[in-house]
C-alpha positions in Angstrom: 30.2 19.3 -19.6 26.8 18.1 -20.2 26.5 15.0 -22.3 23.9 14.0 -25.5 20.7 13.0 -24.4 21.2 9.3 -25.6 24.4 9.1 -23.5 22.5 11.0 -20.7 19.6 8.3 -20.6 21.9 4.9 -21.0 23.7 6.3 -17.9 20.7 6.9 -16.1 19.1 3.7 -17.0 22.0 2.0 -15.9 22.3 3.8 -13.0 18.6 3.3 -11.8 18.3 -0.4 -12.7 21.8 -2.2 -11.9 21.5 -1.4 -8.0 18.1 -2.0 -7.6 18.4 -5.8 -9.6 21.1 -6.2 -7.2 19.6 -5.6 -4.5 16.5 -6.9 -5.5 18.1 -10.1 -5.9 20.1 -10.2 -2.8 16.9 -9.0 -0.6 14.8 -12.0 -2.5 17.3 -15.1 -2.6 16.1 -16.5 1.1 12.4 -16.1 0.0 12.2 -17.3 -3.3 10.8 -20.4 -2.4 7.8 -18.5 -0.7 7.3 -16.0 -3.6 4.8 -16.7 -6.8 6.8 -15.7 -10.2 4.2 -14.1 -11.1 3.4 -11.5 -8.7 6.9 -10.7 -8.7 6.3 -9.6 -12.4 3.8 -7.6 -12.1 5.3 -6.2 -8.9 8.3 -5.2 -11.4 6.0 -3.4 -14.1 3.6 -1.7 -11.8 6.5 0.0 -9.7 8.4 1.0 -12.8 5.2 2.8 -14.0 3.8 4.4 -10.5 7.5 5.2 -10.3 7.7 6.9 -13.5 4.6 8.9 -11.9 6.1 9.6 -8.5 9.1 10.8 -10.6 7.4 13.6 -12.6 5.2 14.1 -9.0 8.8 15.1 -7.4 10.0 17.8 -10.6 6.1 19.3 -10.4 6.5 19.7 -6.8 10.0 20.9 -7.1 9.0 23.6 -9.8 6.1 24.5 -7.8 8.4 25.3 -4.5 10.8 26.9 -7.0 8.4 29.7 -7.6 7.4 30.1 -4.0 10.6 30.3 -1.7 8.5 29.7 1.8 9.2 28.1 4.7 5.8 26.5 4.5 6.0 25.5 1.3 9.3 23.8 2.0 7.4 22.0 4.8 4.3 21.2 2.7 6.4 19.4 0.1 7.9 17.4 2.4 5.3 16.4 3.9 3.4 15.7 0.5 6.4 13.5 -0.9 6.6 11.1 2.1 2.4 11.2 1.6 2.4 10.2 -1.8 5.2 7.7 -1.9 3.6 6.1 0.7 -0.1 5.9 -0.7 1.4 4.9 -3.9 2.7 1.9 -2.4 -0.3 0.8 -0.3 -2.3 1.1 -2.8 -0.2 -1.6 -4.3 -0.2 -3.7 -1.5 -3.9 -3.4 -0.7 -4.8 -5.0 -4.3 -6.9 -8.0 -3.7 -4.4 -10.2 -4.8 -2.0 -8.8 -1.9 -4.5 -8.4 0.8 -3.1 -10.0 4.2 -0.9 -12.4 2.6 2.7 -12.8 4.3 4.4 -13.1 0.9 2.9 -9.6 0.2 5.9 -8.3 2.8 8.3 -9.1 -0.3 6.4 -7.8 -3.3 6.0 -4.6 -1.3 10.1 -4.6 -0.9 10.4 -5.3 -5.0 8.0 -2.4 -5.5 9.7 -0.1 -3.6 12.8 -1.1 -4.8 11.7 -1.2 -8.9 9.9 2.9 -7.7 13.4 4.0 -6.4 15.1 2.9 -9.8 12.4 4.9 -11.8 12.7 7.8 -9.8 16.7 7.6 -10.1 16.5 7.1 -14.0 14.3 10.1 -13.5 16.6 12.5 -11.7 19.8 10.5 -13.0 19.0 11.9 -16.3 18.1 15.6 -15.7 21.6 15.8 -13.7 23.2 14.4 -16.9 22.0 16.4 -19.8 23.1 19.5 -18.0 27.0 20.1 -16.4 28.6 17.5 -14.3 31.7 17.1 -12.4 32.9 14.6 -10.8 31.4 15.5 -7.2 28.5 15.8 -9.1 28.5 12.3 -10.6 29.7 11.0 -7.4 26.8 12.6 -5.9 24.1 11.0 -8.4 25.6 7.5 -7.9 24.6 7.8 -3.5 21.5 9.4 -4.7 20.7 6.1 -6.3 21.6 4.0 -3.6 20.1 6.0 -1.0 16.4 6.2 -3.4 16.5 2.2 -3.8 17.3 1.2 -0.3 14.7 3.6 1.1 11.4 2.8 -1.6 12.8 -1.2 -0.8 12.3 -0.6 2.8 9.4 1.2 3.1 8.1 -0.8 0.6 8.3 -3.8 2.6 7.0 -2.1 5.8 3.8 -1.1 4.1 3.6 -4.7 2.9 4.0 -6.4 6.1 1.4 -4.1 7.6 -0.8 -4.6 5.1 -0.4 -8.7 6.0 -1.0 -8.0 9.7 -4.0 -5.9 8.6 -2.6 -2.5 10.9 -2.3 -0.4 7.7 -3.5 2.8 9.5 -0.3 3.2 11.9 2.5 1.3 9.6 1.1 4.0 7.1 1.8 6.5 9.6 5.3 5.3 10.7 6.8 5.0 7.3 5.5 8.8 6.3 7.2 10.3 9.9 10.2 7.8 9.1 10.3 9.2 5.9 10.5 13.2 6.7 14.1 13.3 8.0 15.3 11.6 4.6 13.2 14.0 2.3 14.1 17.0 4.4 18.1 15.9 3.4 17.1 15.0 0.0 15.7 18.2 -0.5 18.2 20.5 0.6 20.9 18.2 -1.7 18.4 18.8 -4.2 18.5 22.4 -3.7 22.8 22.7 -3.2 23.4 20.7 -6.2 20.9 23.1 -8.5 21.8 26.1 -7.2 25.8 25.8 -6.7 28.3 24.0 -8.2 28.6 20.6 -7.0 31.4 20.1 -4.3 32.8 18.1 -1.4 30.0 19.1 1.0 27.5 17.8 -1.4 29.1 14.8 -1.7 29.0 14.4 2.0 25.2 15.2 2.2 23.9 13.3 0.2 25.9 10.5 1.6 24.0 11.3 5.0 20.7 10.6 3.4 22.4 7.3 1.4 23.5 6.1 5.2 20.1 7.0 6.5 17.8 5.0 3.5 20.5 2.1 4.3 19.0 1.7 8.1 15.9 2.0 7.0 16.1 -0.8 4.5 18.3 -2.9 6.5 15.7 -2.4 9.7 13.1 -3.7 7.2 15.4 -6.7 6.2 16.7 -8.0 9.5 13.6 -7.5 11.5 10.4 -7.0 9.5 11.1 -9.5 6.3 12.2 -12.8 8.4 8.6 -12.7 10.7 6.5 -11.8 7.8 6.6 -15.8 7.1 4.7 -18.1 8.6 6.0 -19.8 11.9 6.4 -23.2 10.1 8.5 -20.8 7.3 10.4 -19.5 9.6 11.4 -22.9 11.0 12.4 -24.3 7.7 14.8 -21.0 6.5 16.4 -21.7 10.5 17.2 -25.1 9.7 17.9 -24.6 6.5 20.5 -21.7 7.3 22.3 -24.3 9.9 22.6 -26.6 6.8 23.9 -24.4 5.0 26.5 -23.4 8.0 27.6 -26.8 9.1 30.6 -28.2 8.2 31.0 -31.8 6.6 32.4 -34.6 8.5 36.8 -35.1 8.5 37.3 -38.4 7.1 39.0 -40.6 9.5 42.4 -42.4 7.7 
């Protein structure tokens, strides 16, 4: 049954912001020594309003499609998701405060990762207010994960391009990288509208959670440790075999 529109938006607030503080937190912990407080802030209030806009972008685009069942409008809103997710975020990173700055790799990632919990809270609470189940709910809860860990990674591509100054092509990457996960998202989008939600939607949209995960973790593992600065990069090194070492046995 649907529930009240209060109960609908706490639910979707919490849905939207307890993963991405979590992950913003674990993604961040290594770095904060290299990141500036305040950048980080504003990094947090600018993506949860461009993310409020990306999120009423996706239900215009929707309702337009939903007018014109085509195959090339199906295509064309693809396309113009991973478009305008991704100029949304360089034009974040491309602010003159950003511009070719290695720490700018990690405000990108918070960006991305404060735009996925918008456009959760978004979705999250037109799910809510209408009927659920409990495949549905299930569903809603991967559908948060898999939004946060994608916008985080992406987020932190574009940033890292924008510090190695090769915006053009890491623009380009992260749009094709991003057309196999909107192509899922909208057919989940579509299946969980149109029919009652069930066991296979549960398993789709856990596809597209799996796939945002390797995107994110790709961005974590190999983009995020070579943004720093070689001399940065030696100091986390020893300061990770600190960390690892085991103290000396006391000799009796």
């Amino acid at each position: 049954m649907p529930l009240s529109m209060h109960n609908a938006f706490t639910i979707a607030f919490i849905t939207g912001i307890v993963p991405a503080i979590t992950l913003l937190y674990y993604t961040l912990k290594e770095y904060e020594k290299y990141i500036n407080d305040k950048f980080m802030f504003f990094a947090i209030l600018t993506g949860l309003f461009l993310g409020t806009l990306v999120s009423f972008f996706h239900l215009i685009m929707w309702g337009t499609w939903a007018l014109n069942y085509t195959i090339v409008s199906f295509a064309l809103i693809i396309i113009s998701f991973a478009i305008f997710e991704g100029l949304v975020k360089v034009v974040f990173v491309q602010l003159r405060r950003f511009e070719a700055k290695f720490d700018t790799t990690y405000y990108g990632a918070t960006f991305g990762i404060i735009i996925g919990a918008s456009i959760t809270m978004g979705r999250t609470y037109q799910f809510f207010v209408e009927d659920v189940n409990i495949y549905q709910i299930v569903s809603i809860f991967l559908f948060a994960i898999a939004i946060i860990f994608m916008n985080g990674g992406t987020g932190a591509w574009l940033g890292y391009g924008c510090h190695k100054r090769d915006m053009r092509w890491t623009f380009i990457t992260v749009v094709l990288v991003s057309l196999p996960f909107n192509t899922l998202l909208f057919f989940w989008y579509l299946f969980t509208l149109a029919f009652s939600a069930s066991i296979d939607h549960v398993v789709l949209i856990a596809m597209v959670m799996m796939y945002g995960i390797g995107v994110y973790l790709y961005a974590y593992f190999s983009i995020m440790p070579k943004a720093l600065p070689l001399k940065y990069q030696r100091e986390r090194l020893k300061d990770a075999r600190k960390a690892v070492k085991k103290p000396k046995k006391d000799k009796s």
